[in-house]
C-alpha positions, 0 to 999 in steps of 0.5 A: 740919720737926721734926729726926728722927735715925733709927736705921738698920741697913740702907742700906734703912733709911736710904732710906726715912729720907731720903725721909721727910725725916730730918734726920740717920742714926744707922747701927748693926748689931744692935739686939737687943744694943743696937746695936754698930759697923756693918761698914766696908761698910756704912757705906762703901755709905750715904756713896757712896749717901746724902746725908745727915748719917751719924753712926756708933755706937761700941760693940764689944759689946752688955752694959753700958758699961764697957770694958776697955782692949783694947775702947776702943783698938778703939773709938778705930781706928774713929772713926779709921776713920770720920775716913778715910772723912768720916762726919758724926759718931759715937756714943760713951761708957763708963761706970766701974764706979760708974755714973760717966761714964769721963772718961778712955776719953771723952776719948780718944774724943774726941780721936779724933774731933774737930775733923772729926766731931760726937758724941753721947754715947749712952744709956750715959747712961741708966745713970750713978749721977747724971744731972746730975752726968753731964750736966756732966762730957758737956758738959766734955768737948765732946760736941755730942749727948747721946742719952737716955731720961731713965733710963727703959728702956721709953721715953723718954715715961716720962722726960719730967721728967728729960729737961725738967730736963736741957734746963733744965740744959743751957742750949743747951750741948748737945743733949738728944735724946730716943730709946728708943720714941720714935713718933708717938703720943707725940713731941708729949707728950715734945717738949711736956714736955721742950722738947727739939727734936731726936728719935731714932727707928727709925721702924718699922712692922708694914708691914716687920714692925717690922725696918725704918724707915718712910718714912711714920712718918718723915715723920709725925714730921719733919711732911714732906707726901710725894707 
């Protein structure tokens, strides 16, 4: 089976992900702003319900990627807080004004975060002034995950040559996992340009007005045969 990541806003969604057979969740609140951190409840409601790899965004607004300390010292007392409640990994990054990756904040995510939890860092990539500069500086300072578009807003199918030159460039010491419009009319072009082998998706359909994961899409896309 193909690894799906599904991103999911709702305990609902991350139902119909697991019986599409996800591979893992990434949970959220408010996806028109980009998405932000979910509630403590929510994400308490999914562990106890779910099994099934969690991993948690950690931003504390929609707008861009640069934070001031007050927001990162917020981002950093929920990574603590999902450490407390044993999630799989959580979502991060920030970037400085220039577009370069803010290694100061990231580290002090980090450092919040491991050795217990996974990370990605996530599509603040997508803004970064030099994308393989970036890439470096995201695998120094020990991100598992890196969530990207390849730069492009639209989709990730528009951004298949960058996201084929970072898989090169990674050299398997990260994960290039491409998201952002990511469907099942054109996983098998971006996976076949890319290389990648890990995808991110809402895996929506009209069947719940496009405002819910799909356990069909999923399963079309994870290649799961359902009953």
């Amino acid at each position: 089976m193909r690894f799906i990541e599904v991103c999911a806003t709702s305990l609902f969604d991350v139902e119909q992900a697991v019986e599409g057979g996800a591979s893992r969740v990434e949970l959220c609140s408010a996806l028109e702003l980009g998405g932000i951190t979910p509630s403590y409840g929510l994400i308490k409601q999914v562990l106890e319900r779910c099994r099934i790899k969690t991993n948690i965004l950690i931003r504390a607004r929609g707008g861009d990627f640069v934070y001031t300390k007050e927001e990162i010292d917020t981002m950093i007392e929920d990574i603590r807080m999902c450490k407390r409640l044993g999630v799989n990994g959580v979502v991060i990054g920030a970037l400085t004004s220039d577009g370069d990756i803010d290694i100061e904040a990231v580290k002090r995510m980090m450092d919040a975060a491991k050795p217990e939890m996974e990370v990605t860092f996530h599509r603040a990539f997508d803004r970064a002034s030099n994308p393989h500069e970036a890439l470096e500086q995201i695998i120094s300072l020990g991100c598992d995950t890196l969530l990207t578009s390849g730069q492009q807003e639209e989709s990730a199918e528009y951004g298949v040559k960058l996201l084929a030159e970072l898989v090169k460039q990674s050299n398997s010491r990260i994960t290039i996992m491409p998201g952002k419009g990511v469907r099942t009319s054109n996983i098998d072009y971006i996976e076949k340009i890319s290389g990648a082998t890990q995808f991110h998706s809402t895996a929506r359909s009209a069947k719940y007005s496009n405002i819910h994961t799909d356990k069909d899409i999923v399963a079309q896309m994870s290649h799961k045969s359902l009953k």
